[in-house]
Every structure is written in C-alpha cells, then in structure tokens.
C-alpha positions, 0 to 999 in steps of 0.5 A: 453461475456459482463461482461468479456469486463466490467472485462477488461475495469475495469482492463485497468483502474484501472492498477495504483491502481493494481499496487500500492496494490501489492507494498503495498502487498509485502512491508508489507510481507518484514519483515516477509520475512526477518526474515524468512530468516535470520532464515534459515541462522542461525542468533540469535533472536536479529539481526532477530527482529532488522532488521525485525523491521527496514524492517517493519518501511521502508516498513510502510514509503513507504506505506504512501508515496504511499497512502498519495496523496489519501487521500490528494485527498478526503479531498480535495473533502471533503472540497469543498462538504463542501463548495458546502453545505454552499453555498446552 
C-alpha cells in the first residue's frame, strides 16, 4: 500500500507538469488532427498543407511558451552552480 500512497503523492505534486504534457500532447497532435479532417471533408491538398502547417507552427509557438520559464529556470540554477564553484 505504500507505493500507491508514493504514486498519489507524486501525482498531487506534480499535477502542473501533468497538466502542462497533455497540452503539449494534444498541441503537437493539432495539425495532424486538422489535416485529417479536412481530408474527410473533401478539401484539396494545398488548403489541407497550408492550414495543417499554420496549426503546427501556432501549436509549436505555444509549446514554447508553455516551457520557455523551464528552461529559463535551470540556466538559472546552471548559472549560480557556476558561480557557487568559482567561489570555492
């Protein structure tokens, strides 16, 4: 019983992140999504590439939106390890 109690400790703290990849997930899945519903719906191969590629390269900006202040965070703690180092 002890590694579900670890599992759902885990999960409670983590929800953000959780949260954050099924974003990430369904974002980069959005084009393909697009495009194959378009397919269905009888539009020609140029409108399908353009629109899947514009639905790609909005989804692409927003992944990096959602994970640019992660990695601003460990350069951050790059920078001061860095630092912390020197100083010794």
């Amino acid at each position: 019983m002890s590694w579900i109690n670890t599992i759902l400790n885990y999960v409670k703290k983590n929800t953000g992140l959780i949260v954050k990849a099924l974003i990430i997930f369904a974002l980069s899945n959005s084009g393909l999504l697009i495009a194959i519903s378009f397919r269905y719906s009888g539009y020609n191969g140029t409108v399908i590439a353009s629109i899947g590629i514009l639905i790609e390269v909005i989804a692409l900006i927003l992944c990096f939106l959602l994970l640019y202040p992660n990695v601003r965070e460990s350069k951050r703690k790059q920078r001061e390890n860095i630092q912390k180092k020197t100083l010794k």
